[in-house]
VOFILUM-670227 format. One record per residue (C-alpha): x, y, z; residue in three letters. Coordinates in steps of 0.25 Angstrom, whole numbers, padded with zeros to 4 digits, always signed. Example, Ala and Ser with C-alpha at 12.3 -4.5 7.8 and 13.67 -1.06 7.14 Angstrom:
BEGIN
+0049-0018+0031ala;+0055-0004+0029ser;
***
This chain:
BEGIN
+0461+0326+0377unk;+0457+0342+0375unk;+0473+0346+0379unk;+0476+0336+0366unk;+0465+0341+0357unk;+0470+0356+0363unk;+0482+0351+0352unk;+0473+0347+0341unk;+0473+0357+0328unk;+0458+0356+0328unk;+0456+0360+0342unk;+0466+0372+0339unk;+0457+0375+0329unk;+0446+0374+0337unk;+0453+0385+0346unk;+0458+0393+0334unk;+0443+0396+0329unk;+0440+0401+0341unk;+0451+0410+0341unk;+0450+0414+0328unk;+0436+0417+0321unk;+0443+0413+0308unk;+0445+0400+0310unk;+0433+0391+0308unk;+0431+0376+0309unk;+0429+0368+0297unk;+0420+0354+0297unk;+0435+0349+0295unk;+0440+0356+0308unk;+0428+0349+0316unk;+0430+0336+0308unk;+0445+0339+0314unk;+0438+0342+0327unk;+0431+0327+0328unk;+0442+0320+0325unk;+0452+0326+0335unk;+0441+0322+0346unk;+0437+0309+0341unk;+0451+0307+0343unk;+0454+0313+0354unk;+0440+0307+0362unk;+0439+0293+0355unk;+0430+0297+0345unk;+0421+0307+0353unk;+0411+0308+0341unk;+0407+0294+0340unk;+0405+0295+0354unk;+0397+0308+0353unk;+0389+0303+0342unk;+0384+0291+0348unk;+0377+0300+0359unk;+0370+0310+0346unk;+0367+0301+0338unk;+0361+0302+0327unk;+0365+0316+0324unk;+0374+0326+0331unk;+0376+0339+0323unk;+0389+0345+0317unk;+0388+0356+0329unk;+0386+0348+0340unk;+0399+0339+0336unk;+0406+0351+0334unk;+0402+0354+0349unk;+0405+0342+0354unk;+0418+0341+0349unk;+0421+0354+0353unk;+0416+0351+0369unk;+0425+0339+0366unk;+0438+0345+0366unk;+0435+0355+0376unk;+0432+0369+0369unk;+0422+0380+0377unk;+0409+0381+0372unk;+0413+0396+0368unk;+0424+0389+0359unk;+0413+0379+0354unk;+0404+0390+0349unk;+0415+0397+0342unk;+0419+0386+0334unk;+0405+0382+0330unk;+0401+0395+0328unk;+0389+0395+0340unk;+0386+0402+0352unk;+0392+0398+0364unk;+0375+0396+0368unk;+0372+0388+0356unk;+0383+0379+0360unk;+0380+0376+0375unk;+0364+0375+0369unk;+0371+0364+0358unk;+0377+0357+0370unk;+0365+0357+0377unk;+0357+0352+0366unk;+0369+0341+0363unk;+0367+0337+0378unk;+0353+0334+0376unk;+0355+0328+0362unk;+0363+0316+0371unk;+0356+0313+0383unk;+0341+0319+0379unk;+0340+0329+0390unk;+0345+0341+0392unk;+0360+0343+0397unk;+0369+0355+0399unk;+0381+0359+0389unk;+0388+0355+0401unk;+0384+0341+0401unk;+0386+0340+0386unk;+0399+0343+0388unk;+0402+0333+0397unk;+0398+0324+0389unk;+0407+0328+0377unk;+0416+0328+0385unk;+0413+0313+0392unk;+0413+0308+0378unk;
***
């Protein structure tokens, strides 16, 4: 599914802003984001909102969709405008949110990607 995403304008803009310091992502573009991968994953956020519910914030959306289509944590901080450290912490933590017991950003991961 990532190669068909890799073709998606939003996943370009993804890379874009990485690239290029100037382009920033709007709610928009991360409303653009979650549509292309509900999409592409059968509704990846309906699935992912049954395990955080009741409350998931905007970031740790934004980090799991980003896991989803397959971007670096590097990239991730970029374009939520975090440290690479605070990312892999906010994995960590989303890891525990889920199965009440700490986890590894690794393990998060899988799981994003499972879903």
């Amino acid at each position: 599914m990532v190669s068909t995403l890799k073709s998606k304008p939003i996943y370009i803009k993804c890379y874009e802003a990485t690239q290029n310091n100037s382009i920033k992502l709007r709610d928009t573009d991360w409303n653009a984001l979650q549509l292309t991968v509900n999409a592409a994953y059968d509704n990846f956020t309906d699935r992912l909102f049954l395990l955080l519910y009741p409350a998931i914030s905007r970031i740790e959306l934004r980090i799991c969709l980003l896991i989803k289509i397959g971007l670096p944590v590097s990239t991730i901080s970029q374009l939520i405008f975090r440290t690479s450290s605070a990312v892999s912490m906010g994995r960590k933590q989303l890891y525990k949110k889920i199965f009440k017991k700490e986890g590894t950003p690794l393990e998060l991961d899988t799981l994003i990607y499972e879903l």
